[in-house]
N, C-alpha and C positions, 0 to 999 in steps of 0.2 A: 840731817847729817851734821857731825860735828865740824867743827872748825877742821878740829885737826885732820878728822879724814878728807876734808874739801882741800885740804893743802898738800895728801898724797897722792888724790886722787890723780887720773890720766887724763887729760882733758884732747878732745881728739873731734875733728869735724870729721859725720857721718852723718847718713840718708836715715831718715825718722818717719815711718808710717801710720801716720796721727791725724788727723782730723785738724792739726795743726801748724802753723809756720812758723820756721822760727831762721833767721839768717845766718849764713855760713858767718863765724868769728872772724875769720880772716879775710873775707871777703867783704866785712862791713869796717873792720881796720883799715883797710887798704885805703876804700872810701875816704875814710874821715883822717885819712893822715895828708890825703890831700890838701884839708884847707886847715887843718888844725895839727899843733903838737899836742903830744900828753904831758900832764906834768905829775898827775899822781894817778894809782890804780888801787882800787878798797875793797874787799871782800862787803857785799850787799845782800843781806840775810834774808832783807826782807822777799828777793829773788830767788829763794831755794823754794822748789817746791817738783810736784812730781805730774806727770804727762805718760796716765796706763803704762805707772811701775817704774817710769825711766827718770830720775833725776835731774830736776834742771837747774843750775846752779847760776844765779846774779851776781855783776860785779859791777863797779860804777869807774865811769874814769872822771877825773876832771885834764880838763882839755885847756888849749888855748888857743884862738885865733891867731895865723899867722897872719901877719900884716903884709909881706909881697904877694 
């Protein structure tokens, strides 16, 4: 997929019947906003890849430790 379609696509959590797991987005944000901020987020290519036809698109964050 190209960039530019990864940047119109609709990104949307939903139920996947695959042989595989993969973690709700927003439920693994929630998590980690717990003990970290983000300070940047990158489109991660090397994360594209596909699961019987379905698209699975990687991204990276860098994070930071909060200190309280």
């Amino acid at each position: 997929m190209a960039l530019e379609s990864y940047q119109k696509a609709i990104l949307i959590d939903r139920w996947l019947n695959y042989p595989f797991n993969f973690l709700s987005e927003v439920k693994f944000l929630k998590v980690l906003k717990e003990k970290y901020s983000f300070v940047a987020k990158f489109n991660d290519q090397s994360g594209m890849y596909a699961v019987d036809g379905e698209e699975i698109i990687g991204y990276g964050l860098l994070c930071k430790k909060n200190t309280s």
